[in-house]
FIDRENKE-876287 format. One record per residue: residue in one letter; x, y, z of N, C-alpha, C in turn. Coordinates in pm, whole numbers, plus 50000, padded with zeros to 5 digits. Layout:
! residues N
AXYZXYZXYZ/...
END
This chain:
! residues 185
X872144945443430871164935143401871834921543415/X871184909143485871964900143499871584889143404/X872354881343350872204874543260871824864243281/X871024858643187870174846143196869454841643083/X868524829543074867774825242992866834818842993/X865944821143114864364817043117863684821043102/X862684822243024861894829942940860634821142933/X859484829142958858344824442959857084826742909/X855904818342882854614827942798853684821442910/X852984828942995851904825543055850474827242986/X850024840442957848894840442890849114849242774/X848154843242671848284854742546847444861642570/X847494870342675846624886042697846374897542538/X848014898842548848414910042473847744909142318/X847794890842271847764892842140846554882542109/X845374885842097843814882442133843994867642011/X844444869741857844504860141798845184845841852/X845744846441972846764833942012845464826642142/X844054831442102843604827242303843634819542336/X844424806442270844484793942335846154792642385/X846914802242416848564800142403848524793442574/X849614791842639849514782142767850924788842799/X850824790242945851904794642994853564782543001/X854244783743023855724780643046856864779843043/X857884776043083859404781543083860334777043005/X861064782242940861934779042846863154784542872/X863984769942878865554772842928866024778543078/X864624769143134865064769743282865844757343324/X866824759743399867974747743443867874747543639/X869194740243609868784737843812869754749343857/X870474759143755871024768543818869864783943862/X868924781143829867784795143746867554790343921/X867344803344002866404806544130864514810644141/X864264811644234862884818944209863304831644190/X863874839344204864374852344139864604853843992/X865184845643936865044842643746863604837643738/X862944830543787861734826943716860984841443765/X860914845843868859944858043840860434868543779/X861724869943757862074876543636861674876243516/X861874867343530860944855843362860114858043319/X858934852943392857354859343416857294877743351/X858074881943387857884900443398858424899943246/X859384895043189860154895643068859014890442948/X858874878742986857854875242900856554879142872/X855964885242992855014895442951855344904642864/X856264914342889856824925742843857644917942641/X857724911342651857734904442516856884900742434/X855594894942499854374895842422854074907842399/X853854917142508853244934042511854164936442335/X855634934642356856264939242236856064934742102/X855394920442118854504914141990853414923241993/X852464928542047851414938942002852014952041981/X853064961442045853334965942003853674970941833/X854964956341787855444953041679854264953141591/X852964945841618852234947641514851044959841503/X851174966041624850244982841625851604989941503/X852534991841530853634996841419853804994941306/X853864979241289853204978141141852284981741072/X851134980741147849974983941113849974997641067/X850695009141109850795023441112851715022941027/X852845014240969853975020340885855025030441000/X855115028441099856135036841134856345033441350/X857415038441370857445033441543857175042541574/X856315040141696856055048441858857425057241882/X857265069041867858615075841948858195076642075/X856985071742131856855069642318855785056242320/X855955056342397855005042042442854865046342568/X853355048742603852955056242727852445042042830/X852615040842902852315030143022851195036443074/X850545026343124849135027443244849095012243342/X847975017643403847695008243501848555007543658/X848485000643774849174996043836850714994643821/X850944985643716852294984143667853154992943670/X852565004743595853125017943580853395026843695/X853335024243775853705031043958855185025143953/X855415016643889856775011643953858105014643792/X858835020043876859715024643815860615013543728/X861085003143831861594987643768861284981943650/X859754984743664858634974843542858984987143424/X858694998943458858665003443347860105008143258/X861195006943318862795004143281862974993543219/X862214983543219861954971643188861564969143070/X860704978143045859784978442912860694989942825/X860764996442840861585006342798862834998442722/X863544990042822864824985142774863754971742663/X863204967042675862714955742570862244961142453/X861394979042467860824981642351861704988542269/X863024992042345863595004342280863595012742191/X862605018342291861945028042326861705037442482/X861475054342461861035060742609859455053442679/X859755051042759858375052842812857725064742887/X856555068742897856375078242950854995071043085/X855035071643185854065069943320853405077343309/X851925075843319850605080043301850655078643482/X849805096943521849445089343622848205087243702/X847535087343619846045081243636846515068443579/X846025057943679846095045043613845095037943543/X844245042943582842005040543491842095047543390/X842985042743277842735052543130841575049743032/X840875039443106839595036943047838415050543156/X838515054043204837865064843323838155075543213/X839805078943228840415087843173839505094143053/X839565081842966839645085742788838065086142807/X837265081742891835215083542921835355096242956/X836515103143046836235116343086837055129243002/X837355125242892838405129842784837215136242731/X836385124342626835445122542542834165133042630/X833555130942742832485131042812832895151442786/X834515158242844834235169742833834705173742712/X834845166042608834785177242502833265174042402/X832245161942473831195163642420830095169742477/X830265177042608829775183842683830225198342588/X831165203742557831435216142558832485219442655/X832655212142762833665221642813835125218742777/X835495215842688836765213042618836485214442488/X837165219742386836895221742211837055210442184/X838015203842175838525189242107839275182442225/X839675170142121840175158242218842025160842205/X842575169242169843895170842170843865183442292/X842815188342321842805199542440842705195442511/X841905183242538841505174142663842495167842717/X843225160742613843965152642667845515162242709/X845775173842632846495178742680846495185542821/X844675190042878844905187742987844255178943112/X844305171443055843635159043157844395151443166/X845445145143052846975137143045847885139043156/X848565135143270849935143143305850475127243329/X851605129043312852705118743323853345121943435/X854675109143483855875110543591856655115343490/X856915117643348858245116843293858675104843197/X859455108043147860045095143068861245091243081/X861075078143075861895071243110862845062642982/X864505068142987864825061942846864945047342825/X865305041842744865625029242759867095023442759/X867675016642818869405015842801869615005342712/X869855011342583870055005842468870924991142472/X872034994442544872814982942580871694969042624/X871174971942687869734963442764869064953642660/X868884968242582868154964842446868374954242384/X869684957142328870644943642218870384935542335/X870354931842465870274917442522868824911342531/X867674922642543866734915042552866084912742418/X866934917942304866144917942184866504901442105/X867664896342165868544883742141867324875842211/X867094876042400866114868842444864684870542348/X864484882342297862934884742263862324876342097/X863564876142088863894869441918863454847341948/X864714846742049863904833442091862954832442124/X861854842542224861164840642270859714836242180/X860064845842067859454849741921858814836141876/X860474833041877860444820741755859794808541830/X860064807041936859084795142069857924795942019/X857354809342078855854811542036855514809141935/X856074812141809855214808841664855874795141693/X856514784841635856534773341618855364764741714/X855234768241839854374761241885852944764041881/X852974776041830851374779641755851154773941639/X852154775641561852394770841463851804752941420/X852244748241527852384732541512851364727041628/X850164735741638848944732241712849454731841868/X850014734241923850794728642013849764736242143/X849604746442106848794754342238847054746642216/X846624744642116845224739042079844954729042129/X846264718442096846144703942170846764704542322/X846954714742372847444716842491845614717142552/X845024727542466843894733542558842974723742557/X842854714042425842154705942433842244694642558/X843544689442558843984684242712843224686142801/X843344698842856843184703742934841414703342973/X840834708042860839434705842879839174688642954/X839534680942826839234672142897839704663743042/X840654667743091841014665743191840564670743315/X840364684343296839464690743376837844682743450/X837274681643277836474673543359836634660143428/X837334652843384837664637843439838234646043623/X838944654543616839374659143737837994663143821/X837484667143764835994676043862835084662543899/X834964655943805834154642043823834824636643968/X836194633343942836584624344065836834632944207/X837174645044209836274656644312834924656244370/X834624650844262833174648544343832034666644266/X832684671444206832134682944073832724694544169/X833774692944278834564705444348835874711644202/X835654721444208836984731644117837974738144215/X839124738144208839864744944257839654763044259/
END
């Protein structure tokens, strides 16, 4: 893993209470390439994901001994080594990537009858690539990045910072569309 320190929040997807958060980079210098910033990008996703994580766990009193991946993402082996080393934790690749299809066609045959329950279903409608461990070593480094990354995010939530960002933004937007002539990018 190569070392670095740009770290970024583009959107608060993961964690619905933040929907005004604003993307950008933290502790990017003139040594950082486009190779660290799209590193960045991937890290900092995978750091928020680990803020919902962190608080699905709380919420339960206890950790995920797997954290199952879906989607697109999950085809690629990189991304999900990735996550693995940030959640440390296995991941396991789903490989249906429509687990919203999936879990409609989970539900659909065991309320049809042709499945007893939803632990039969999914045991056989589920199949994975495998799991993937996480390299602990990885871990302790991105858990150092994930800790700053942490603390960025709350202070600037904290201190309105994304609100008066969005507010900005609104209004600028329109002053921008006005002198466009009412064209949007």
């Amino acid at each position: 893993m190569e070392s670095h320190d740009a770290h970024e929040n583009w959107a608060s997807f993961a964690i619905p209470t933040y929907d005004n958060a604003r993307g950008g980079m933290l502790g990017i210098t003139q040594i950082h390439t486009r190779k660290h910033a799209a590193r960045a990008v991937l890290e900092g996703v995978i750091y928020e994901l680990r803020m919902a994580v962190e608080a699905m766990e709380g919420a339960i009193g206890r950790p995920f001994d797997t954290i199952r991946l879906s989607g697109g993402g999950a085809k690629s082996v990189f991304w999900s080594q990735m996550q693995a080393d940030v959640y440390g934790r296995r991941v396991e690749r789903l490989k249906v990537a429509e687990c919203a299809v999936l879990g409609a066609a989970i539900l659909g045959a065991v309320g049809t009858g042709e499945l007893p329950d939803i632990d039969t279903a999914i045991d056989a409608m589920v199949h994975t690539h495998g799991f993937i461990e996480p390299d602990m070593d990885n871990h302790k480094i991105y858990t150092e990045y994930f800790e700053v990354f942490r603390n960025a995010f709350v202070a600037l939530m904290d201190h309105n910072v994304y609100n008066d960002l969005a507010d900005v933004n609104d209004r600028v937007a329109g002053i921008l569309s006005e002198a466009d002539g009412g064209e949007s990018d």
